[in-house]
PDB file with SEQRES, HELIX, SHEET and CRYST1 records, atoms N, CA, C and O in Angstrom:
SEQRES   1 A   24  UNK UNK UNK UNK UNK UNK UNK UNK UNK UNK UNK UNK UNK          
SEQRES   2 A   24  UNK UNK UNK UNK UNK UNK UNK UNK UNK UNK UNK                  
HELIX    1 AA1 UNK A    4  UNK A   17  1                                  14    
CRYST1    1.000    1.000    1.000  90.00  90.00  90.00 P 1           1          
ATOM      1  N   UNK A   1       0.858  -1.203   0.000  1.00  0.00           N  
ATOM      2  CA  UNK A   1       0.000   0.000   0.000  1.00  0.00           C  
ATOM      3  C   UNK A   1       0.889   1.245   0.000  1.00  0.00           C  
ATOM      4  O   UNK A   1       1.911   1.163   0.680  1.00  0.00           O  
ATOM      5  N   UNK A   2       0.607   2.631  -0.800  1.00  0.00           N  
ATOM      6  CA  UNK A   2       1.226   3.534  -0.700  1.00  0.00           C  
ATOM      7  C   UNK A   2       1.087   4.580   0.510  1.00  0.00           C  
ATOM      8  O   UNK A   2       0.088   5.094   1.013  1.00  0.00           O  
ATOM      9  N   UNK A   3       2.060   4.669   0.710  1.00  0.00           N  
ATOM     10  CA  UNK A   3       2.444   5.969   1.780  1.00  0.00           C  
ATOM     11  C   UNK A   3       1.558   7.314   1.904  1.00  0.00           C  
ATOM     12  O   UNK A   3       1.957   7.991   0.957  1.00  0.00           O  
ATOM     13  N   UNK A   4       0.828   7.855   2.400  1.00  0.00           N  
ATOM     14  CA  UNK A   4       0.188   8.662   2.266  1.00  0.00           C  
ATOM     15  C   UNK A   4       0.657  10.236   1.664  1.00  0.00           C  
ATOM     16  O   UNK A   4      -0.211  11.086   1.469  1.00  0.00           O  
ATOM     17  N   UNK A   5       2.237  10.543   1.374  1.00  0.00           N  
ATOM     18  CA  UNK A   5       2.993  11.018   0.953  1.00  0.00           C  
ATOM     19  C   UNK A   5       2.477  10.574  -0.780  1.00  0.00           C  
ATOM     20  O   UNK A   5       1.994  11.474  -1.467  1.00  0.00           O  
ATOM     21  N   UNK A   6       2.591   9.497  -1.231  1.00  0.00           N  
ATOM     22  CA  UNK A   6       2.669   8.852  -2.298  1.00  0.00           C  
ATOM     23  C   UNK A   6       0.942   9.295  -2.658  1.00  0.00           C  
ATOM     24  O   UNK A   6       0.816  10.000  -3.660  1.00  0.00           O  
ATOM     25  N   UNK A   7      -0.021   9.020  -2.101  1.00  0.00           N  
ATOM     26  CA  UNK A   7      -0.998   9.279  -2.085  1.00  0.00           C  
ATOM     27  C   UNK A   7      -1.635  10.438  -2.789  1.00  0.00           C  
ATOM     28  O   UNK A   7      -2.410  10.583  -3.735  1.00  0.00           O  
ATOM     29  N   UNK A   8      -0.786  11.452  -1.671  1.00  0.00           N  
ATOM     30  CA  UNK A   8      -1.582  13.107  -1.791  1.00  0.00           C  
ATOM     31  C   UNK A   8      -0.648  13.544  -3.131  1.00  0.00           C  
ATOM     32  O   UNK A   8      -1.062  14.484  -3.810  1.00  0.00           O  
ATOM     33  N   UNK A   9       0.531  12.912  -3.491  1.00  0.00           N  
ATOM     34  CA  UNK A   9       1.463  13.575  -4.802  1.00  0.00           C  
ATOM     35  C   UNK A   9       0.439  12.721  -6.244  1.00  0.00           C  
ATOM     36  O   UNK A   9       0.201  13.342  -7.280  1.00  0.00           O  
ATOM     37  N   UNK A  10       0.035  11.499  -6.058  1.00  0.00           N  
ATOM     38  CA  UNK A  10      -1.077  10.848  -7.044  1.00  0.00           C  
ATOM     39  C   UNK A  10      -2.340  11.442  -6.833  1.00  0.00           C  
ATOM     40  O   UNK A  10      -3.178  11.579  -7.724  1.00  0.00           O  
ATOM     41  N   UNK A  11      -2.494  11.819  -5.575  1.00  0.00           N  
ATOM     42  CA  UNK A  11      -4.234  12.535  -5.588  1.00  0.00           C  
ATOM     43  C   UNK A  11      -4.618  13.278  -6.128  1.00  0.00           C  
ATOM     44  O   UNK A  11      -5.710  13.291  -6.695  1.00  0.00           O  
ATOM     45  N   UNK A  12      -3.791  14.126  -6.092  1.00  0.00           N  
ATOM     46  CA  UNK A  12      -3.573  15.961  -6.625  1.00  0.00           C  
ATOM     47  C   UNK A  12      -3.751  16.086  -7.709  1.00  0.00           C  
ATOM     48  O   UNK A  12      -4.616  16.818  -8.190  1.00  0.00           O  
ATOM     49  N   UNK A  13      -2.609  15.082  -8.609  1.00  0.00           N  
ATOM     50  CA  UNK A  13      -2.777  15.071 -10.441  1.00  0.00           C  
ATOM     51  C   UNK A  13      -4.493  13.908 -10.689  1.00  0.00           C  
ATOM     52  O   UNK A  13      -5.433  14.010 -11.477  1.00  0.00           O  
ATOM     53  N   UNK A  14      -4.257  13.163  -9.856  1.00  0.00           N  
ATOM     54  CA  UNK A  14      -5.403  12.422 -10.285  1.00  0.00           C  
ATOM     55  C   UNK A  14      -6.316  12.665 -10.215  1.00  0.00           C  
ATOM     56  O   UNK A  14      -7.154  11.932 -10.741  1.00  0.00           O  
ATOM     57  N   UNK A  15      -6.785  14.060  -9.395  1.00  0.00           N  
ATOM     58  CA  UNK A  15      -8.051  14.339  -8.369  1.00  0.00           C  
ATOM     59  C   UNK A  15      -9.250  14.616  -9.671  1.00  0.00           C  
ATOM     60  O   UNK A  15     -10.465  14.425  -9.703  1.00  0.00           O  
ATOM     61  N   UNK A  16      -8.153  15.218 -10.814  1.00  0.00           N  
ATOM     62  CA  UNK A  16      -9.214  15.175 -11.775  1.00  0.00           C  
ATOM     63  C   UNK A  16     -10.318  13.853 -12.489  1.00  0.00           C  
ATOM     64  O   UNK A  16     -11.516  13.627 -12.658  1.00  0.00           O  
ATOM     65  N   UNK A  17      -9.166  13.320 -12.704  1.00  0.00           N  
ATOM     66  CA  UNK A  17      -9.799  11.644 -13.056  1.00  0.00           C  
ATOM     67  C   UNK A  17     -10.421  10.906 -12.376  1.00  0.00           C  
ATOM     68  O   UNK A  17     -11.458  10.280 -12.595  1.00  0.00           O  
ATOM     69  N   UNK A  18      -9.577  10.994 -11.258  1.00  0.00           N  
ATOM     70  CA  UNK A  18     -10.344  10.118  -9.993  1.00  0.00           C  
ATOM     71  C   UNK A  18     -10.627  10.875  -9.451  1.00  0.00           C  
ATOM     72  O   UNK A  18     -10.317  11.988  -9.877  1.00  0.00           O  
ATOM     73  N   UNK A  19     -11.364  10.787  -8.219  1.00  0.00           N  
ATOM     74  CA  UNK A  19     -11.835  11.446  -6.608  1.00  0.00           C  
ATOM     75  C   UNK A  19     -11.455  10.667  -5.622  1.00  0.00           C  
ATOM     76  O   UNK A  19     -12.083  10.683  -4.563  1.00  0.00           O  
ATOM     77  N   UNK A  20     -10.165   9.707  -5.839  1.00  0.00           N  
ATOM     78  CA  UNK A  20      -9.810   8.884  -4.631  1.00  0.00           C  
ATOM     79  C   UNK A  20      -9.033   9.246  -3.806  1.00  0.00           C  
ATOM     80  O   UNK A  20      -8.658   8.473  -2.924  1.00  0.00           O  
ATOM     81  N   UNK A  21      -8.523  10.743  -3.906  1.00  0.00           N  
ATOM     82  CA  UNK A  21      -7.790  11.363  -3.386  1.00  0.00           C  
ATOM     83  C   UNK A  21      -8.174  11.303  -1.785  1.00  0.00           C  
ATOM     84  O   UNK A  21      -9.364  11.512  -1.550  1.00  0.00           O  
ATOM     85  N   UNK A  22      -7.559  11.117  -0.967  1.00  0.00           N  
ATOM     86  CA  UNK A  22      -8.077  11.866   0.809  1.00  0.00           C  
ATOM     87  C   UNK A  22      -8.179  13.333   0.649  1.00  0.00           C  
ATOM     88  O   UNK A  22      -7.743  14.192  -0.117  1.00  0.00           O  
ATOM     89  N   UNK A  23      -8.999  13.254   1.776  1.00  0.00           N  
ATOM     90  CA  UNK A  23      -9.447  14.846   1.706  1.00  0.00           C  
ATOM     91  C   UNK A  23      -8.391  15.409   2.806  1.00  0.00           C  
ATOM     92  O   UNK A  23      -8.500  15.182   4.011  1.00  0.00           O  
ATOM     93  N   UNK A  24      -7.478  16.084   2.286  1.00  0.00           N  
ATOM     94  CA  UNK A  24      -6.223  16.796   3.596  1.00  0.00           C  
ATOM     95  C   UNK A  24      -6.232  18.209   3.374  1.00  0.00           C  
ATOM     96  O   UNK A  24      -5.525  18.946   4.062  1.00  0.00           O  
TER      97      UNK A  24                                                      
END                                                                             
């Protein structure tokens, strides 16, 4: 599982595509 570091740097670009981002 990724690091929550790893997470919020994939969330951010992904937030568009996805919404799996955490909410921080």
């Amino acid at each position: 599982m990724p690091t929550i570091s790893q997470l919020v740097r994939k969330g951010r670009k992904a937030q568009q595509k996805k919404n799996k981002a955490p909410a921080l």
